[in-house]
C-alpha positions as CSV (number, residue, x, y, z in Angstrom):
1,X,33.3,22.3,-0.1
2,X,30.5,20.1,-1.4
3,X,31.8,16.5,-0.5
4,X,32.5,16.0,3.5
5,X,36.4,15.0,5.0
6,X,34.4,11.8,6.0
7,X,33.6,10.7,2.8
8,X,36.5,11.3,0.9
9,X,38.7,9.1,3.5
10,X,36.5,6.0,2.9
11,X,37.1,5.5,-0.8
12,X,40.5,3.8,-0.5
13,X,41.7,0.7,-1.8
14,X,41.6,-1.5,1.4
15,X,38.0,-0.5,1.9
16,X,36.5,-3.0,4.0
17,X,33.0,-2.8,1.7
18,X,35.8,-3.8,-0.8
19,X,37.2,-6.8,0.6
20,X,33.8,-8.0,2.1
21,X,32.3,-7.7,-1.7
22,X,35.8,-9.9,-3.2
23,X,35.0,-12.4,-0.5
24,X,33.0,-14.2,-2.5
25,X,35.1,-15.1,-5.2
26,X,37.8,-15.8,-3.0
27,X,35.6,-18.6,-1.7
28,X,34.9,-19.7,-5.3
29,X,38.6,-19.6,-6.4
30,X,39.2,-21.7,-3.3
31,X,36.1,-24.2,-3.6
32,X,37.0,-24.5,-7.8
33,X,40.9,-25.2,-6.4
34,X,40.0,-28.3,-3.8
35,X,37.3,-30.0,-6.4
36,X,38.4,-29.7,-9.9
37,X,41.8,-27.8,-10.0
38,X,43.8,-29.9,-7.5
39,X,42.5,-33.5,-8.0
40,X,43.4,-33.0,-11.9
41,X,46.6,-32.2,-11.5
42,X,47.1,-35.3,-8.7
43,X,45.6,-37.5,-11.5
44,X,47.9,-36.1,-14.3
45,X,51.1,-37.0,-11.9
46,X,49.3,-40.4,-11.6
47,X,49.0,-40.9,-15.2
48,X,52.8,-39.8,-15.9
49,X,54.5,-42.0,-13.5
50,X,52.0,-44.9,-14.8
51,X,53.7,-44.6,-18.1
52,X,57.5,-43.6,-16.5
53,X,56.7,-47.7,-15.0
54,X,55.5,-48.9,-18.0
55,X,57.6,-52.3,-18.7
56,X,57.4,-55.2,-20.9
57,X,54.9,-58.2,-19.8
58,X,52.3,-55.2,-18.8
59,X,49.0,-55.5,-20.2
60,X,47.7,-52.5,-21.4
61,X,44.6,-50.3,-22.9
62,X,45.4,-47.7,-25.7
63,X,43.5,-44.4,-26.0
64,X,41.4,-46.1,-29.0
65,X,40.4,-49.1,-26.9
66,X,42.6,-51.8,-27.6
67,X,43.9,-54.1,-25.3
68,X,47.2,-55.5,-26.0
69,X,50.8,-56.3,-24.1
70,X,53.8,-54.4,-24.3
71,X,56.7,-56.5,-26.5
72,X,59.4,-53.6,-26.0
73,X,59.8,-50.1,-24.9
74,X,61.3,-48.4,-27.8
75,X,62.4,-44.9,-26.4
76,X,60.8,-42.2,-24.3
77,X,57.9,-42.3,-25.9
78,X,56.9,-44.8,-28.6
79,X,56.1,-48.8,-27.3
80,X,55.6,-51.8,-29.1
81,X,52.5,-53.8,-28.3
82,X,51.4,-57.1,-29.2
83,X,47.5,-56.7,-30.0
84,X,47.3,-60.7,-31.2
85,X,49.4,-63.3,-32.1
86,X,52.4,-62.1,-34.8
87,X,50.5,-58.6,-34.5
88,X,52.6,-55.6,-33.0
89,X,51.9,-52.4,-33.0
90,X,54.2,-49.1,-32.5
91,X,52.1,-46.7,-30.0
92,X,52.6,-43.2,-28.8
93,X,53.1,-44.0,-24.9
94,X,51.1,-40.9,-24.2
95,X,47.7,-42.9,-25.6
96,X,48.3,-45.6,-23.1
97,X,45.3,-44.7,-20.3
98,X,45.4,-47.6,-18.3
99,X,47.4,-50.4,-17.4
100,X,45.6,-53.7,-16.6
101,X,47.9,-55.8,-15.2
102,X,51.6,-55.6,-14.1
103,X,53.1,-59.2,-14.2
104,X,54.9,-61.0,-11.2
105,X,58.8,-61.4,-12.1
106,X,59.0,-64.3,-9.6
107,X,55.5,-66.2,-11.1
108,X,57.0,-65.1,-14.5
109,X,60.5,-66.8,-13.5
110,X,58.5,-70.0,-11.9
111,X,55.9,-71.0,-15.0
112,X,59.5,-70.5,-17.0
113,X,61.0,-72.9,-14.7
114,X,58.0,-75.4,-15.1
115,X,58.3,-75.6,-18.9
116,X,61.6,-76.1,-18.8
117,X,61.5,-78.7,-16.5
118,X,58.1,-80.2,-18.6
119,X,60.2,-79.9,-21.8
120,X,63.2,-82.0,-20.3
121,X,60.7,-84.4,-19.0
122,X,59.4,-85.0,-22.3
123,X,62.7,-85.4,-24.0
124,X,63.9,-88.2,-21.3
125,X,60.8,-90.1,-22.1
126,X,61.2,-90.5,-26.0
């Protein structure tokens, strides 16, 4: 025989030359998962369940950059969005990246309250 019982025995699968040579790019797979794989999917879920709260009152910023506040939630996923005054536009909810500002029902409710009251003020007067 021209190849040695010893040396025929060692080229298996599970080799541990093998596993020590896939080691590093087990380390790589697992370094690439904790810095880039892992926080991008955590921000993705962030982004979705941003939009799943969208509401109107929210102030919001649109994928090309403009800054408006949402009139009405259409459906799933178009919204209306007042840019300026008598200006809305219909958006895919998708391009909304960020939301600015979620208003405060009960400060919303209380400067409503103080108009009102303001209003009748103003009436009793004249």
């Amino acid at each position: 025989m021209w190849i040695s019982t010893a040396y025929a025995q060692t080229t298996g699968i599970f080799d541990q030359n093998a596993l020590i040579q896939f080691l590093p790019l087990i380390l790589i797979f697992v370094v690439f998962y904790f810095l880039l794989i892992r926080p991008q999917q955590r921000k993705t879920k962030d982004h979705k369940t941003m939009l799943d709260a969208l509401r109107r009152g929210d102030r919001v910023v649109t994928g090309g950059g403009i800054i408006g506040t949402v009139a009405r939630v259409d459906n799933p996923e178009e919204v209306t969005v007042d840019i300026a005054d008598n200006v809305r536009v219909r958006v895919m909810r998708s391009t909304i990246t960020t939301v600015l500002a979620k208003p405060d029902p009960a400060a919303t409710r209380e400067a409503a309250k103080q108009k009102t009251e303001a209003r009748a003020k103003v009436g009793t007067k004249e």
